[in-house]
N, C-alpha and C positions, 0 to 999 in steps of 0.2 A: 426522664419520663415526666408527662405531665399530669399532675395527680389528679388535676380539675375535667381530665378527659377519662371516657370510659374504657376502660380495659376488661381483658379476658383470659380465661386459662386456654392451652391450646390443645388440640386433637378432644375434643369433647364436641359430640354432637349438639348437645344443652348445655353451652360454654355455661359459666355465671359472670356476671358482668357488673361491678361498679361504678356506678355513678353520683354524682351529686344529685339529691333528693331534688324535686320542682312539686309545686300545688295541686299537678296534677297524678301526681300519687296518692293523695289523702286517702283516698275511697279504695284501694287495695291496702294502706296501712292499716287501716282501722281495722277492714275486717281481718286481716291478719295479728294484729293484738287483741283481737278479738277473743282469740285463742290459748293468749299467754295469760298465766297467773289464774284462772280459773274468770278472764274476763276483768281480772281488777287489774290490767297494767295500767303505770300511770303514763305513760306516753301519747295515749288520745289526749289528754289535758293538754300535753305543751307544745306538741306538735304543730301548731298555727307559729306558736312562737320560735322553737326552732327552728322554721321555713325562711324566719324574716333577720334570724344571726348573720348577720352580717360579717362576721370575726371567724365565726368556727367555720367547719363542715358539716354536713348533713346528707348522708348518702347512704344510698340503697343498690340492694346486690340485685339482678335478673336472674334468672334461669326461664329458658324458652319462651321472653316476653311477660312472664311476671313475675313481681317482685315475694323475693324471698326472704329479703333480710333487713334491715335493718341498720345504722351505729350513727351514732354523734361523736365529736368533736368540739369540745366549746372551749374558749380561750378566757380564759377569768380573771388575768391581769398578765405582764408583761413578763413574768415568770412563772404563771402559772399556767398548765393547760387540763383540762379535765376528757376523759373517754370514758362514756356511758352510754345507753338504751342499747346495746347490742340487741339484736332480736334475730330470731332463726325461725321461719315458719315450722311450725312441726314436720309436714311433711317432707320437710326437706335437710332436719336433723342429722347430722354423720355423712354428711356431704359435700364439705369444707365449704361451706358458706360463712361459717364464723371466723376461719380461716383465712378467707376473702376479704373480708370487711376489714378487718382486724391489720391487717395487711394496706390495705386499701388509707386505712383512717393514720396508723403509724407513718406511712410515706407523706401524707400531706405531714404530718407533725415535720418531720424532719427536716422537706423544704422550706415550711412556714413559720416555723414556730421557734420556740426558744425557751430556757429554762428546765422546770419539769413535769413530765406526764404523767398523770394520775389515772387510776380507774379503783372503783370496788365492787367487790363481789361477794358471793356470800360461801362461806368453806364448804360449801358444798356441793360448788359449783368446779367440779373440777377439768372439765375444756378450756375453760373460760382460766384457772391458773395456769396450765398449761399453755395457752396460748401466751398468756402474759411473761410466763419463765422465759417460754423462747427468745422474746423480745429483750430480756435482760430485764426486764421490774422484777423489784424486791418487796417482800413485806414487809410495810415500818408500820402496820400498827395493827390490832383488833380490837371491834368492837362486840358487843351484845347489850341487847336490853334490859336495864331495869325500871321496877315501877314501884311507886308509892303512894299510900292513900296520903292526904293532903290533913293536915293538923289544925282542929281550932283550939284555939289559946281563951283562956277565961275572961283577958281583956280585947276591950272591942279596938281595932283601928282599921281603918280604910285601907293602909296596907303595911304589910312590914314592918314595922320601925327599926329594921335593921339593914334596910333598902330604900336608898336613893336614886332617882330618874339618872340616865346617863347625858349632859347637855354639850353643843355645840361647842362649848369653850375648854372642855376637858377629853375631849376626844383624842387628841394625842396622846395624853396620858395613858388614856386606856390600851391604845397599839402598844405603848413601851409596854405595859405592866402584860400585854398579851407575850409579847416577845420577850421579856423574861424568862433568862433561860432555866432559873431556878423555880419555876412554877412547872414541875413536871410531869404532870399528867396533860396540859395540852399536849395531845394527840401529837408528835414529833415535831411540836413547832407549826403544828397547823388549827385551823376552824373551820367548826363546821357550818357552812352554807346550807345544811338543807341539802342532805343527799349528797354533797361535793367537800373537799378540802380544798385547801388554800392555805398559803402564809398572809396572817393579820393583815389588814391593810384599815387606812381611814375610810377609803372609799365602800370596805364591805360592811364597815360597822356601820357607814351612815345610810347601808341598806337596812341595817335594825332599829335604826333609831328612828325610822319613817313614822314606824309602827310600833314607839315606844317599847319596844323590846329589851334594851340594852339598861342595866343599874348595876351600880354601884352597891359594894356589900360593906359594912361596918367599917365607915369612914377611909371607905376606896382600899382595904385592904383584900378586896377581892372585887370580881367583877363575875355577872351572871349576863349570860344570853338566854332567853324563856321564848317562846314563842305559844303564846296566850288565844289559842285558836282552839272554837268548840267545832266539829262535825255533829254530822246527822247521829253518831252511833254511843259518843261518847267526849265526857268533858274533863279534858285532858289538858296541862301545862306539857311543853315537850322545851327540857335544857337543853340550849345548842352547845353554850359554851360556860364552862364555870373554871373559874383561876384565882387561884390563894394558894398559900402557903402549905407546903404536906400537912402541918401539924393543925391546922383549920378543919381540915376538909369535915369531919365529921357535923362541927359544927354547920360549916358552911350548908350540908345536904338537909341537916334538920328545921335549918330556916328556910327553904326554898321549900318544905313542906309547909311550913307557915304562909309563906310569899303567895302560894298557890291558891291554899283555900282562901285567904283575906282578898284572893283576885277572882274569887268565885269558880274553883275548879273542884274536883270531888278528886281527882290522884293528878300525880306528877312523873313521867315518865325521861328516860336519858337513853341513850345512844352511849354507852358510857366505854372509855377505851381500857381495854384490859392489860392493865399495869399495875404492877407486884403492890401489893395490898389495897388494891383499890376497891377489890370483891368486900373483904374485910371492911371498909370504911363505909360501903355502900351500905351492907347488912345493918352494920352499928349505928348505921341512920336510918334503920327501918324499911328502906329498898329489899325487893328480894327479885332474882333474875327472871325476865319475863320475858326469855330466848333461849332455847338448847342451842340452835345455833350461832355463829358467827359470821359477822362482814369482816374481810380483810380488806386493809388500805394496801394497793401495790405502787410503787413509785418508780421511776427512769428518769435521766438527766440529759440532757442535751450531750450528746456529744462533743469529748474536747470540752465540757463546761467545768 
C-alpha cells in the first residue's frame, strides 16, 4: 500500500479518508482547533511549519469532504521518530477517526522509518492509550508538573556561581555525561525537546545552545537545560533537562532556584519524570506538584530492531 495516497474505510456512505495535509487546509484546521482545549491548542502556532517538514508526515482524515482529524509524524533524527497533534473534531468523536489517523500515521512509520516511535499523552486520555496498546507501545516513563518560587540569596551576582555557560568545545562532553547510564532519572535515556523525547544527541543540544540554554553545574558535575522564556501571563524558567548524580539532586534543584531568580524569573517550573524518590527530592527542594495529572511517554521499536 501506499501510504502517501488517500485511503478509505469500505461500505460507509461517509467513508473517512487520509491524506497528507496541503496549504490549502489551513482555513478548516484552524477553525477546527478552534474547538480543542478551550481554544488554547497549540497546533495553529506550528502548523505553517509542519506544512513545510519535509521528513515527517502531516495528514488529515475527510469525512464527506471535510476535514475531521488531524496527526503529525515528525522524524527527529535517524532513530528517533515522534507522533503528536492528533486532533478529532468534536463532532465527529467515537467515530474512529482517531483510529484512522492513527493507523494511517503508524503505516507511513513502518515503510519509512526506522528505530523508535514515540508519542505522549496525558493519563487521562484514554483512546488515545488504547490506540497506542493496540499498536504494541509501552510506557517507559511519567511525567507531572512541579513549580517553585525562585530564591534570592543575600549576595548579588549576575548569575549563579554555581553555573557555567555550556560552549562549542564541550559539547560532546555533555552527550556522554547525558548518556550516562548512571545518571537516572533522565527520562529512559531520553530529553526533552519541548513537548518531544529523543535520545541525546549534539545536534539537539546545539538547538539549546542557540539560545544560551544549556550550563553546566558545579564544575560539569551536572548539566541543566532551562528555557528562560517570559509570556504574556507569567515569568517563569521551565527545566528541560537536569543530570547529576542521585545524591546531588537536592542540591542541584535548590540552585536552579537561585539560577532562576539571578536570571530575572519570579518561579521555576519542571515537567519532572516520576521516578522512585524523585517526589521526595523535588519537595526537599521546595517544589511542590502543580498537576494532579500525568503525561505518559509510550514507545515501539522498529520491527526486527
Amino acid at each position: 500500500m501506499n501510504f502517501m495516497m488517500p485511503w478509505s474505510s469500505e461500505g460507509k456512505s461517509n467513508p473517512i479518508v487520509c491524506r497528507p495535509a496541503l496549504p490549502m487546509d489551513t482555513t478548516e484546521v484552524m477553525e477546527l482547533t478552534r474547538r480543542i482545549w478551550g481554544g488554547e491548542d497549540y497546533v495553529p502556532r506550528v502548523w505553517a511549519k509542519w506544512l513545510q517538514d519535509p521528513d515527517g508526515l502531516l495528514a488529515v482524515a475527510e469525512c464527506g469532504g471535510s476535514i475531521v482529524g488531524l496527526g503529525k509524524l515528525t522524524n527527529l533524527s535517524t532513530s528517533d521518530w515522534w507522533m503528536e497533534g492528533l486532533r478529532v473534531h468534536p463532532d465527529h468523536e467515537g467515530r474512529g477517526v482517531a483510529s484512522k489517523l492513527n493507523n494511517y500515521l503508524y503505516g507511513y512509520w513502518l515503510r519509512k522509518g526506522s528505530g523508535f516511535l514515540r508519542l505522549a499523552t496525558s493519563s487521562s486520555r484514554e483512546p488515545v492509550k488504547h490506540l497506542s496498546k493496540q499498536k504494541g507501545f509501552r510506557v517507559v516513563c511519567e511525567f507531572t508538573t512541579y513549580i517553585a518560587s525562585t530564591i534570592k540569596t543575600a549576595e548579588e551576582h549576575e548569575t549563579n556561581p554555581y553555573f557555567a555557560p555550556m560552549t562549542t568545545e564541550n559539547i560532546d562532553e555533555g552527550v556522554e555525561l547525558l548518556c550516562d547510564p548512571s545518571k537516572d532519572w533522565l527520562p529512559h535515556g531520553l530529553m526533552d525537546l519541548g513537548w518531544q523525547w529523543a535520545a541525546p544527541s549534539t545536534r539537539h543540544i546545539e538547538q539549546y545552545m542557540k539560545d544560551d540554554q544549556v550550563w553546566w553545574w558545579r564544575e560539569r558535575h551536572g548539566l541543566l537545560i532551562v528555557v528562560k522564556k517570559s509570556d504574556d501571563s507569567e515569568n517563569t524558567a521551565r527545566i528541560r533537562m537536569l543530570a547529576c548524580s542521585g545524591v546531588d539532586v537536592v542540591d542541584f534543584l535548590m540552585d536552579t532556584r537561585i539560577f532562576a531568580e539571578s536570571n530575572g524569573f519570579d518561579q521555576i517550573t519542571w515537567l519532572a519524570p516520576l521516578l522512585p524518590d524523585m517526589e521526595d527530592s523535588l519537595t526537599k527542594a521546595g517544589f511542590k506538584r502543580d498537576w494532579e495529572g500525568s503525561l505518559l511517554l509510550f514507545e515501539t521499536h522498529f520491527p526486527g530492531a
